[in-house]
N, C-alpha and C positions, 0 to 999 in steps of 0.2 A: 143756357149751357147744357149741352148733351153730355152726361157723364159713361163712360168707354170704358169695360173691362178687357184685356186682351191674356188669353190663358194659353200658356204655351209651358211644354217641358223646361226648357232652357234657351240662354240666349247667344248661345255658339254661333260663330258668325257660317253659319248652314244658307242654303239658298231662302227656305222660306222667312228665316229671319232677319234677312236683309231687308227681304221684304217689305214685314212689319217695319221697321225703319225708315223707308224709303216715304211709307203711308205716314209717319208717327212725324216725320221730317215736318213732311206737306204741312199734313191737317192744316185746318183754320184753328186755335190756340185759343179763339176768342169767342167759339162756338161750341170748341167738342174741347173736354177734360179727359186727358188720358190715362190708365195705371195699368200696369204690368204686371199677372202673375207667374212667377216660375214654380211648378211645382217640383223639380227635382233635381235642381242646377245645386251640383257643391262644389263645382270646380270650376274658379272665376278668371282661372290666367288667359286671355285674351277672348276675353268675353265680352260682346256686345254691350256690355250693361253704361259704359263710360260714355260710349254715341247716344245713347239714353237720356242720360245724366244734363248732357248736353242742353237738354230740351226741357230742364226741368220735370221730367216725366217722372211717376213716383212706380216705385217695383217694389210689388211682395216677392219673395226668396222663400219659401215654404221648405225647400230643403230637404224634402221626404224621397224615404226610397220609392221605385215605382212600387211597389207592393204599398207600401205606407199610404200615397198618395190615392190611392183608388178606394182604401179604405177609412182616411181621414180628410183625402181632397178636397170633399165637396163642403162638409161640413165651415172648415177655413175657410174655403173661398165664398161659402154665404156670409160670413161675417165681414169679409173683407166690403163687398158688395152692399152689404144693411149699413157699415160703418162709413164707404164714401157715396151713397146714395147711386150705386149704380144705375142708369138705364137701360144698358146693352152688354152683352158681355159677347166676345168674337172669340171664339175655340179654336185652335192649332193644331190637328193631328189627334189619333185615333185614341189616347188615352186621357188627353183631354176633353176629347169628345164625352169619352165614356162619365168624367169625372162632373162633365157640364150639364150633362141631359138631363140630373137631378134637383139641379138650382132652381130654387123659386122665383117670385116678385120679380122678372127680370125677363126682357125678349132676349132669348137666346139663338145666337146665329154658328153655323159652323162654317168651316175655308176647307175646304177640299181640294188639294194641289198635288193629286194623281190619279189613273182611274184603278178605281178601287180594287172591284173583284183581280183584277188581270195583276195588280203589283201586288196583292196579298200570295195570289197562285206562280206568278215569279218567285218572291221568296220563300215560302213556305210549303211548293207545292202545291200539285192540283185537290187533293185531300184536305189536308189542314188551310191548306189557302183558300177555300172554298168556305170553310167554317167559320174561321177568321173573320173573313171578307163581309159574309152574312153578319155577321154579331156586330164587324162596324156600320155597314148596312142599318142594321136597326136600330143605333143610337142615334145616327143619324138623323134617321126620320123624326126624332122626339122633337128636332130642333123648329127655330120657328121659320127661322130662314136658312137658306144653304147657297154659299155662295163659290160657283167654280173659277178655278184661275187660267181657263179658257175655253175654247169654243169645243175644244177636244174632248174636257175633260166633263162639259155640260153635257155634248153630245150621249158622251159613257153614264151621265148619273138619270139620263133622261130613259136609255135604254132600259134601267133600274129601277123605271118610273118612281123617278125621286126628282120631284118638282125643284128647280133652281136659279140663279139669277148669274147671268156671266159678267164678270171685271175683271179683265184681262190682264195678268202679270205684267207692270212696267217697271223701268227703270228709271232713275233720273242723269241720262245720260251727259246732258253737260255739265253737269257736277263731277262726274267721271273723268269727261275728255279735261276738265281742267288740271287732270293731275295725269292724268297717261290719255295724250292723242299720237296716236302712231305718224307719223310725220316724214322717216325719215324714210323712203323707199330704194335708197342705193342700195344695189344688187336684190331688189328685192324680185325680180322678173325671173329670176332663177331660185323659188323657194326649196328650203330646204327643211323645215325643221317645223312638227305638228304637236298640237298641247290637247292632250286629253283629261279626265279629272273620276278617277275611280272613287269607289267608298264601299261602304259591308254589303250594301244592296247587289244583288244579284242581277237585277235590272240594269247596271252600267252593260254590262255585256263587254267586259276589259278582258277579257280572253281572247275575245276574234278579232282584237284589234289586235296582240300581243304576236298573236301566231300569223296575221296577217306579214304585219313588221320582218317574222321572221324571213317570209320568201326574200329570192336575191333582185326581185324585180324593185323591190320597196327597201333595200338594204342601205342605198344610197340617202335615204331620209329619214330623219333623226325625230323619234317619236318620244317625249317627257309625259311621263306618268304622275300626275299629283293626287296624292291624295293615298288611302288605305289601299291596299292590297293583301291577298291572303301570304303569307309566308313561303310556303311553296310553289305558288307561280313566282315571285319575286324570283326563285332560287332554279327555277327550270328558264325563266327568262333573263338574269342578270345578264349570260355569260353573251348577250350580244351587244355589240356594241354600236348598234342604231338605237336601241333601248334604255332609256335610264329609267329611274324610279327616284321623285321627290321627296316619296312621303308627307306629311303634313307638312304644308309651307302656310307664310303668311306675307307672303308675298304675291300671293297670285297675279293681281294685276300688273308685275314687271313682267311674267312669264307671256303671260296672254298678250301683254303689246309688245315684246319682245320675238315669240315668233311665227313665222309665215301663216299658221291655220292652227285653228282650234278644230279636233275631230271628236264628234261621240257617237256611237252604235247599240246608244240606249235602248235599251226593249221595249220602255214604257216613259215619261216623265209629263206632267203636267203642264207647265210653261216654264223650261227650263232657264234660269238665272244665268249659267254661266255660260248659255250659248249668248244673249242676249247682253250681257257684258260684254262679251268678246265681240260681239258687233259693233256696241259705241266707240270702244277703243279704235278700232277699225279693222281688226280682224277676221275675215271671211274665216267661213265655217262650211264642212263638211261632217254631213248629219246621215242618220239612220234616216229610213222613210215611215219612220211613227207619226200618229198622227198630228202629236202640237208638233214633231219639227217640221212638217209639211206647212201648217196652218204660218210658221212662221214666213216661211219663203213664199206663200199664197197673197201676203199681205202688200206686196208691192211688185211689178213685172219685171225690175231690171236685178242681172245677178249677184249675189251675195256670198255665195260660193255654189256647192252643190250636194244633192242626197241620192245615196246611191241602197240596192236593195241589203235589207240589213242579211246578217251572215252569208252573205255572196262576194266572198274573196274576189270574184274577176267584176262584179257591178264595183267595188270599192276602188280595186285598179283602174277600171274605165275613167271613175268621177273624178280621181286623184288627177288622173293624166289629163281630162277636159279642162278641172277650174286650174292646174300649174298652167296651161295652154292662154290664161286672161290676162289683159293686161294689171297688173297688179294693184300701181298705184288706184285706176279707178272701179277697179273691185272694192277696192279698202274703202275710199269714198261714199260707197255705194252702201259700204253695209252701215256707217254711220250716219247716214241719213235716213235709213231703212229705218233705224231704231228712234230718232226725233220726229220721223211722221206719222211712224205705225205705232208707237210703244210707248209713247209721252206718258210720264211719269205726272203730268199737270192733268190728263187728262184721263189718268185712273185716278188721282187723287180726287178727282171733281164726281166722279160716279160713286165713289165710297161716300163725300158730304152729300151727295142728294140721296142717298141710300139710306144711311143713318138718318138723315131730316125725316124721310116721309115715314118710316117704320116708328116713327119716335112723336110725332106729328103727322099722324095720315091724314 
């Protein structure tokens, strides 16, 4: 039995922690022992922890502030680790990193699910994002292994020369489709109505989709906003009415098989979750030209939707008009297959066990 630390902030249902789930789902139970810590989760209302629970999975809840946690994290989380006989412990994100590079007796691995330098210098600018980016940089390398969550994102840590191992974001998409398979294609040849999904990050790039919306050539389709936005774009964009704003739903998956395309004109993302839902469902998607959303659409020849140049208002108009121009029903087909051949969720689950086996058993 491999025993498995997985150290994350919290278990907010966010892309990367579906993730973990998806992985935690899988696992072999009779091979690999799992435990969870959060260090800085205090607020549990629709929080992952219950999907968890499920699985008999045990969670430390540490509870500290991030200040707290960077200066009493590690300490806890050796204990945690001496007390269930950890073997491995798997990092989430940049202040878990930092809290993990310190932990003893234990192969320590990180999950890197963006490319680095470039999404620190998005949100923080080229200054401080630069500084930032280094300092995660460096803890990084403390680690034993590093593992990217696709070819995009190896590509970038390779650039960094920061040695790595690529297992590529899946999904478990027939788990999915059993609860939303888009099916019903009346009227569907005349789309009208695209889901995009903002947040605090700077990298969605929800602006140039917002003022795109605005022209009269796009006024006729109806664009829903889920997710954060800042308050004052909310209030320079309400007053249109091809534009709504959800704000936090927890619903997403009726939204996303409910209408015609999912769009994002992300700057940056690793292997994005909710393009990739939005496929199983059967959702075609119109994507920025970054590079995991290229690597997605590279992954099989027939179309899925389309990626047009990011902040080029007439490249997005063109794309709009080509994939509304497909036949609908077997676009939607297309992208649900996309994701059972290329994205199998059995078949990330199978590289993570032979991953952990030889690092643990070389």
């Amino acid at each position: 039995m491999i025993n498995i630390l997985f150290i994350v902030s919290h278990l907010q249902p966010q892309g990367p922690n579906k993730q973990l789930l998806s992985l935690c789902r899988n696992l072999n139970k009779e091979n690999f022992n799992l435990v969870i810590v959060t260090t800085s989760q205090n607020i549990f209302k629709n929080s992952l922890h219950k999907e968890y629970y499920k699985f008999k999975i045990q969670i430390y809840d540490l509870k500290l502030s991030k200040v707290q946690s960077i200066i009493r994290g590690t300490k806890e989380i050796q204990n945690i680790i001496n007390l269930n006989k950890i073997d491995i412990i798997f990092s989430y994100g940049f202040r878990s990193d930092f809290i993990s590079s310190k932990l003893k007796s234990v192969i320590k691995v990180s999950s890197v699910r963006n490319t680095l330098l470039l999404n620190w210098k998005i949100t923080w600018g080229p200054f401080l994002g630069s500084i930032f980016g280094k300092i995660n940089l460096y803890y990084i390398k403390k680690f034993d292994y590093v593992i990217a969550c696709s070819s995009s994102v190896s590509n970038h840590l390779y650039n960094l020369n920061l040695q790595n191992i690529t297992i590529r974001n899946s999904i478990d998409a027939l788990r999915l489709q059993k609860k939303f398979n888009k099916c019903d294609f009346k009227n569907k040849d005349k789309p009208k109505s695209l889901l995009t999904i903002s947040s605090k990050l700077k990298g969605k790039n929800i602006e140039f989709l917002l003022k795109s919306f605005t022209n009269k050539e796009l006024s006729n389709y109806k664009l829903y906003v889920a997710g954060y936005v800042e308050p004052n774009t909310i209030k320079e964009f309400n007053c249109y009415s091809n534009i709504k704003f959800l704000g936090h739903i927890h619903n997403l998956y009726d939204y996303i098989n409910t209408v015609d395309f999912f769009i994002s004109a992300s700057l940056h993302e690793g292997m994005p979750n909710a393009v990739l839902e939005s496929l199983a469902i059967g959702t075609p998607v119109i994507l920025s030209d970054i590079n995991s959303h290229k690597e997605i659409f590279n992954q099989q020849e027939y179309k899925i939707g389309s990626i047009f140049k990011n902040n080029s208002y007439a490249s997005l108009k063109n794309s709009i008009d080509e994939v509304f121009k497909l036949k609908y029903k077997y676009l939607s087909l297309n992208c649900k297959n996309a994701v059972l051949e290329n994205f199998s969720i059995d078949k990330m689950t199978n590289e993570y066990e032979n991953f952990f086996s030889s690092i643990v058993n070389p």
